[in-house]
C-alpha positions in Angstrom: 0.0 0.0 0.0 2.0 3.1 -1.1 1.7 5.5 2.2 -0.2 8.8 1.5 1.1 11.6 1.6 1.4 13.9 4.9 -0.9 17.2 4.2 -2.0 20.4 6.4 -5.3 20.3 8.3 -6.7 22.6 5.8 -5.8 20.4 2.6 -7.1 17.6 5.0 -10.5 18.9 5.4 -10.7 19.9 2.2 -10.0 16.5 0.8 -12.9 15.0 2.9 -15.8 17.2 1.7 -14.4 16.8 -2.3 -14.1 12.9 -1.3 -18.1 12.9 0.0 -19.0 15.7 -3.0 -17.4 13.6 -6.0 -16.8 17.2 -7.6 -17.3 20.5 -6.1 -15.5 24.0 -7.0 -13.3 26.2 -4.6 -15.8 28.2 -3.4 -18.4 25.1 -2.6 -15.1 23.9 -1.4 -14.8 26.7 1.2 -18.5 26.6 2.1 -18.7 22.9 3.0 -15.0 22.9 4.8 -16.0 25.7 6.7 -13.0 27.2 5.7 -11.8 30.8 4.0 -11.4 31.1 0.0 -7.6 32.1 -0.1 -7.4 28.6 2.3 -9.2 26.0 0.3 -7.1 27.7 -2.9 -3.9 26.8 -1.0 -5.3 23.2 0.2 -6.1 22.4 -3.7 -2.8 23.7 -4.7 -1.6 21.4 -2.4 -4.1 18.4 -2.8 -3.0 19.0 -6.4 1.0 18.8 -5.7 0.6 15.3 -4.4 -2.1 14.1 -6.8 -5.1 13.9 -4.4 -7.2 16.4 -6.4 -7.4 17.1 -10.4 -9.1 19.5 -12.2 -11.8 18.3 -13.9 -13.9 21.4 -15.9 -15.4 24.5 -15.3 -18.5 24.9 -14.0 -20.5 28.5 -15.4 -22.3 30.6 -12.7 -25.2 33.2 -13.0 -23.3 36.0 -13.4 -21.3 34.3 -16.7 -18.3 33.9 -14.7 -16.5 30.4 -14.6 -14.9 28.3 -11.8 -12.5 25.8 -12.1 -14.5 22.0 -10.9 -12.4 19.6 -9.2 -12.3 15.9 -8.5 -10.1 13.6 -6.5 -6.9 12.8 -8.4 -5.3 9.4 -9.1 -3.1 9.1 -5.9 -6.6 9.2 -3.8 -6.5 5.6 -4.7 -9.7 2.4 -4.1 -11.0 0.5 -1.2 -12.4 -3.1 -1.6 -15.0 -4.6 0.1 -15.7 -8.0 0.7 -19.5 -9.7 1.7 -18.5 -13.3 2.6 -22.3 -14.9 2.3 -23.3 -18.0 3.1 -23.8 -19.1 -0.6 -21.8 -16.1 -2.5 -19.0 -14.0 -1.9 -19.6 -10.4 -3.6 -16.8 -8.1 -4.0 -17.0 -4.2 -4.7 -14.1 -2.0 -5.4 -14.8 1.7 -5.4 -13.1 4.7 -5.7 -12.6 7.1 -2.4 -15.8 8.9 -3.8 -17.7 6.0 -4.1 -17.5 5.7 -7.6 -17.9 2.0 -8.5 -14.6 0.8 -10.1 -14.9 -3.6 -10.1 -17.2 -6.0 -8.5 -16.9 -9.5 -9.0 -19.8 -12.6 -7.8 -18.6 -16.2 -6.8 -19.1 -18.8 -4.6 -18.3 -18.5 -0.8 -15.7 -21.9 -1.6 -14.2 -19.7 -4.4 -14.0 -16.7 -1.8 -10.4 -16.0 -2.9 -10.8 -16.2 -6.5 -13.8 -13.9 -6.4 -11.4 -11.3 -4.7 -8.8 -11.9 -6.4 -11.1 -11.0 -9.8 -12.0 -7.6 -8.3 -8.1 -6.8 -7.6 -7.6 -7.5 -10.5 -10.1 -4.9 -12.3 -8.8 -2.0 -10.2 -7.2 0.6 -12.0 -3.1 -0.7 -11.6 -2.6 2.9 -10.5 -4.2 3.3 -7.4 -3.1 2.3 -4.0 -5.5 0.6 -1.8 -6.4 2.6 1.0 -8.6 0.3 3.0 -10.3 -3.4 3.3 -13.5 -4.0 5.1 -14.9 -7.9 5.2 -18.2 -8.4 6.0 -18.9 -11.9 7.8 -21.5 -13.5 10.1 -20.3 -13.3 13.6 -17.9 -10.3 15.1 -17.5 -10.3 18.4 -14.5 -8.2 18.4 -14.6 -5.9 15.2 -11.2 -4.2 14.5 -8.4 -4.6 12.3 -6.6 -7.5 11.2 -3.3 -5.5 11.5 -4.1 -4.7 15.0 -4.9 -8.1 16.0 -8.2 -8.5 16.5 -9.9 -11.8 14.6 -13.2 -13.3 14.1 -14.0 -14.6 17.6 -16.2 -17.6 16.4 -15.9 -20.2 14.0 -18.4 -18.8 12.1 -16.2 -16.0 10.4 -12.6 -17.5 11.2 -12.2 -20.3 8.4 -13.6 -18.6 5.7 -11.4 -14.8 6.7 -8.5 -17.0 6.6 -9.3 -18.2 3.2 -9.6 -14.7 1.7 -6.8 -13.3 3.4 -4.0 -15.0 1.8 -5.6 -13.4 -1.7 -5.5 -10.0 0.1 -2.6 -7.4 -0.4 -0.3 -7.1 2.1 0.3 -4.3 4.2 -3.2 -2.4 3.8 -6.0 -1.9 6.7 -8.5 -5.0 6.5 -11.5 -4.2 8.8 -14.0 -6.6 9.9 -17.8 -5.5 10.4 -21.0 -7.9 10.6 -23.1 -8.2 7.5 -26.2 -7.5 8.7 -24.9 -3.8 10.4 -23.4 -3.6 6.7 -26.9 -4.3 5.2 -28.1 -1.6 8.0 -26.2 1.0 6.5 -27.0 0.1 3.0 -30.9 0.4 4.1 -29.6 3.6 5.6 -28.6 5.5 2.7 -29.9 3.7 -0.2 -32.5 1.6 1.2 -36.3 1.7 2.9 -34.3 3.6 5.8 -33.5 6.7 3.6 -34.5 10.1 6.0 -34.6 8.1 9.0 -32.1 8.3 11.6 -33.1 5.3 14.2 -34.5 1.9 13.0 -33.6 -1.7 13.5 -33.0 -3.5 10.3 -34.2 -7.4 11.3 -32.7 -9.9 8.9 -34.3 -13.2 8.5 -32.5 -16.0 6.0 -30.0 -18.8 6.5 -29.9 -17.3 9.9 -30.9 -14.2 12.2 -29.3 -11.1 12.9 -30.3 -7.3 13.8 -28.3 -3.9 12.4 -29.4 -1.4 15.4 -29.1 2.0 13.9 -29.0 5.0 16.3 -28.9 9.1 15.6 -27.6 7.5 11.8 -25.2 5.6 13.3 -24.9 2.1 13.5 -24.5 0.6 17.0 -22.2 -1.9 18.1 -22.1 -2.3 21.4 -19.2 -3.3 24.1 -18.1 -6.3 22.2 -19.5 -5.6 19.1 -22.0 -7.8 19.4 -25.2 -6.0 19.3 -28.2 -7.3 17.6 -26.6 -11.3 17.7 -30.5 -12.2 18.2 -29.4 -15.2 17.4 -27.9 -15.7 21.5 -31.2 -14.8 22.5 -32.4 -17.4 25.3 -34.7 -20.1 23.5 -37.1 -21.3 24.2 -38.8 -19.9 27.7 -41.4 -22.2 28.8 -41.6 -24.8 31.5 -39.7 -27.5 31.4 -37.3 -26.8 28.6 -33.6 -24.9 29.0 -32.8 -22.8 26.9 -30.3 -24.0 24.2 -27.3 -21.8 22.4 -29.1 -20.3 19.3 -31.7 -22.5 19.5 -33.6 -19.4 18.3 -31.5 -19.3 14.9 -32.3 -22.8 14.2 -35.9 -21.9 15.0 -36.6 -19.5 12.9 -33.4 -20.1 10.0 -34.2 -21.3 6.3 -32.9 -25.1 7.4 -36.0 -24.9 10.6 -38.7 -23.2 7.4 -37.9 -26.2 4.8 -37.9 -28.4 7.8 -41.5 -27.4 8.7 -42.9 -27.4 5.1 -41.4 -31.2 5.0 -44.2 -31.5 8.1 -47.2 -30.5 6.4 -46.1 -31.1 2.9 -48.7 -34.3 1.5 -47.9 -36.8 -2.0 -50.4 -34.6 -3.7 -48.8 -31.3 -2.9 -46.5 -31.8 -5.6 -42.4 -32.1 -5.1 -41.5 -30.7 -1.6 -39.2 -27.5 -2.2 -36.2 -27.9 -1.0 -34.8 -24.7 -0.9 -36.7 -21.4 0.5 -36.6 -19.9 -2.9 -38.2 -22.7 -4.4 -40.6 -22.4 -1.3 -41.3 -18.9 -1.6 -42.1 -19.1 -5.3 -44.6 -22.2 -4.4 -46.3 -19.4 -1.6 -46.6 -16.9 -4.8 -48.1 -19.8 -7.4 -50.6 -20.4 -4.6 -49.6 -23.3 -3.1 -51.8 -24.1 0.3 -49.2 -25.5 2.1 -46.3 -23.0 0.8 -48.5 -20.2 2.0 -49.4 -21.9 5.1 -45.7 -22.4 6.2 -45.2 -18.7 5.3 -47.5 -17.3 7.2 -46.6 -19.3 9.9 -42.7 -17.9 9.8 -44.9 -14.3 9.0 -46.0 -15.0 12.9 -42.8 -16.2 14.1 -41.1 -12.8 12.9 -43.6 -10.6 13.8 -43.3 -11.8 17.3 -39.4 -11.3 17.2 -40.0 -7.8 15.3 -42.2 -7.2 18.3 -39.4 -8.1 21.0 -36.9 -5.6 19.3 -39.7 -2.8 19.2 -40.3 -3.5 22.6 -36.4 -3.0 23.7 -35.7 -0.3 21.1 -38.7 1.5 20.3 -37.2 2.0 16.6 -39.9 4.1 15.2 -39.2 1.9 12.2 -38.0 -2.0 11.4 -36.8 -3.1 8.1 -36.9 -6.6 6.8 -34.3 -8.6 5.3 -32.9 -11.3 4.6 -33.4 -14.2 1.7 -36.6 -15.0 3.3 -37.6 -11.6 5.8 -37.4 -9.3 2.8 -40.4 -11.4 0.9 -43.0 -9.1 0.5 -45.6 -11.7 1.4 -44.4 -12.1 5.0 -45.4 -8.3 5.6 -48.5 -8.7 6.4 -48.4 -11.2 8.6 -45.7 -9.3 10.4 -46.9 -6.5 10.4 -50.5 -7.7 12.0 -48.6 -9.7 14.9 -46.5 -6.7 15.8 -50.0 -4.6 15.9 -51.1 -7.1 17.6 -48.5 -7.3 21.0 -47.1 -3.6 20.1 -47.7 0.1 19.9 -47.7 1.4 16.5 -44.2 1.0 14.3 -43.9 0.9 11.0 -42.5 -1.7 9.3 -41.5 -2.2 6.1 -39.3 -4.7 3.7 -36.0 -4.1 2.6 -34.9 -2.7 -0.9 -31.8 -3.3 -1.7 -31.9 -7.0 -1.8 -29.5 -9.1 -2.0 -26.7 -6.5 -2.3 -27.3 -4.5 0.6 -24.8 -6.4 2.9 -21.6 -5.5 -0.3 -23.4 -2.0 -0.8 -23.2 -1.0 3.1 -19.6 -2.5 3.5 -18.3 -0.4 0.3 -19.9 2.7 2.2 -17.8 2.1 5.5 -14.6 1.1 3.5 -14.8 4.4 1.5 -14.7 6.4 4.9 -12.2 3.9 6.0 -9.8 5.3 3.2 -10.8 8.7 3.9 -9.9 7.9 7.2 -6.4 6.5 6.1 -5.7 9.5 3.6 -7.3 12.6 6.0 -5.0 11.1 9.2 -1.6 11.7 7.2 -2.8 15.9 7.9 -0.4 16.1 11.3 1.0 19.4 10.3 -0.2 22.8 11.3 -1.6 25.6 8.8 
């Protein structure tokens, strides 16, 4: 990873705002830094020197006067995120204004190849600023470079097997998919405008992104929102077993159930949830029924969240939660045991979890070039 280079405050701030702008002249420049004209002139001059910022145009005003438009440079460099699914690995590469530069779709066995793919479509000039991974279970978020690893077995085998196709020497943060699929809601998504929500993702497994004042939150071990280590079931006579609530209410417990009610006449039983859920939409009887059983089954866990959170607003996700046929049914149970919250599905889909971990590495990079500004104006 080529080191950026060290830069004032001023040509610090100034690179941030043209970083979230994509293009912006000198005097927007000034007016979203905060800063004076003569001092965003000298932090472009300077961004410039080192390759951070190029002009890109001119931009003509009202009065028929023109201003020079500028962009990051080539030496701002790309970020890469990584969504390690439980069936695909997706893999975005953007530029440190989010501009979409390579993404690349494989299986999660192939994790290394897929990444390897999107490396490869980067432009051959630009250093890699940052890495974030998004994987099922962080305990302990951080950096790999710092030490910190996946504290369960759920994200350690497969991290391992990407990291030997990552570059050395650059920042490779972990972060849990569903908080990545939060974010994505956040700013792209059913979330957009609204600051607090709880994004509750039902598929392979459970999981809930807890967003706060637009901020996702974490909590002391980074652990917030594991639903899945919920105590389950509470009734008498039965202990509670570890993430017996996952297997519950997971795509293996759904299938499991429709092999239950599932009769010779019914036609072949689906073995997957997406050929259940398309069953549910041909009419099937006992697709629908099965579905509007797990409609129940979230609504009642939507309602728990609601009930600790007060979220104003819950998004659904997930291979299965984000079915527009479960809303109903969840959104009558969580009438039905709690005060009025609005809940919605998700819509970004599938890539939400690669579209919120591209967000958080682009301010990761930020991060990485903005921090070299040690000097005083």
């Amino acid at each position: 990873m080529a080191r950026a280079p060290r830069l004032t405050e001023s040509a610090g701030a100034v690179f941030a705002v043209l970083a979230e702008a994509g293009s912006a002249t000198r005097p927007q420049l000034a007016t979203m830094a905060g800063l004076s004209k003569p001092t965003v002139s000298s932090a472009v001059a300077e961004l410039e020197g080192v390759r951070l910022a190029a002009h890109s145009g001119t931009s003509s005003g009202g009065t028929g006067r023109s201003a020079a438009v500028y962009r990051l440079g080539p030496a701002a460099g790309a970020v890469l995120a990584v969504d390690l699914g439980p069936a695909l690995t997706r893999v975005r590469g953007c530029a440190l204004d989010g501009t979409l530069l390579a993404e690349a779709t494989g299986s999660r066995a192939g994790a290394a190849d897929v990444v390897r793919e999107a490396l490869d479509a980067l432009p051959g000039d630009a250093p890699l600023r940052a890495i974030v991974v998004a994987v099922g279970d962080v305990t302990a978020p951080g950096e790999r470079g710092a030490g910190v690893r996946p504290a369960t077995a759920k994200a350690g085998p497969v991290f391992d097997a990407v990291a030997v196709a990552l570059p050395p020497g650059v920042p490779v943060h972990l972060e849990n998919n569903v908080n990545c699929a939060a974010l994505a809601e956040l700013h792209e998504g059913a979330a957009r405008g609204r600051h607090t929500f709880g994004y509750l993702r039902i598929g392979v497994g459970i999981g809930l992104g807890i967003v706060v004042g637009g901020r996702v939150l974490r909590g002391a071990n980074g652990a917030a929102g594991e639903l899945a280590r919920l105590p389950y079931p509470w009734a008498d006579g039965r202990e509670p077993r570890h993430e017996a609530l996952e297997d519950h209410m997971g795509a293996r417990s759904l299938l499991r159930r429709a092999a239950e009610v599932w009769r010779h006449g019914d036609g072949p039983c689906p073995r997957t949830t997406d050929r259940l859920l398309a069953l549910a939409a041909r009419g099937s009887a006992p697709a629908r029924a099965v579905l509007d059983r797990h409609a129940v089954d979230v609504g009642r866990l939507a309602a728990a969240v609601i009930a600790v959170l007060d979220p104003g607003l819950v998004v659904l996700g997930g291979s299965t939660g984000a079915d527009p046929r479960l809303l109903p049914g969840v959104r009558a149970e969580v009438e039905r045991l709690s005060w009025p919250t609005e809940v919605v599905s998700s819509t970004v889909g599938d890539l939400g979890t690669v579209v919120g971990a591209a967000r958080l590495a682009v301010a990761r990079g930020v991060q990485t070039v903005t921090e070299a500004a040690r000097a005083k104006d």
